[in-house]
C-alpha positions, 0 to 999 in steps of 0.5 A: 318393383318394391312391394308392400304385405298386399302384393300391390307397390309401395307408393312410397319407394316409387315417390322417393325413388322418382325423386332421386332420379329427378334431383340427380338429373338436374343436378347433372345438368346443373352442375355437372362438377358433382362428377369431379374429383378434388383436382377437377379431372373427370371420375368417369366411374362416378359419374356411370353410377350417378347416371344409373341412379338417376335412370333407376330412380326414373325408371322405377319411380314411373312404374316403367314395366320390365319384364326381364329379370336381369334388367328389372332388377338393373333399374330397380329402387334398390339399384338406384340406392346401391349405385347413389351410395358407391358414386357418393363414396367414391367421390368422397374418398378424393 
């Protein structure tokens, strides 16, 4: 969980990290293409990140209490950014 200099969470990052995961879930839904590549075969490493993104965005957007080190740090706001970036760039260098 992103925290500010107080200790208490930064309702900024957990606002932006809810949204993330809200537009990648309806997109998802909406447009599945989004996972295709340029020859319209399915790219199913971009689409487990887009699908992590979207989870770690939901996840750490509603402040879902995680315990555990490892899966803390799996749906954290900074897992949603690093897999949103690796899913975009590899589908972009289709």
């Amino acid at each position: 969980m992103d925290l500010n200099a107080s200790g208490r969470p930064d309702p900024g990052a957990r606002l932006l990290s809810l949204v993330t995961g809200a537009l990648l879930a309806v997109l998802l839904v909406a447009r599945p293409e989004i996972a295709l590549d340029r020859w319209g075969a399915a790219d199913p490493l971009a689409a487990l990140w887009l699908l992590w993104s979207m989870l770690a965005g939901l996840a750490s957007g509603t402040g879902w209490p995680l315990r555990r080190g490892a899966l803390r740090q799996l749906l954290s706001s900074e897992a949603c950014l690093i897999t949103l970036v690796l899913a975009f760039l590899r589908l972009a260098t289709h």
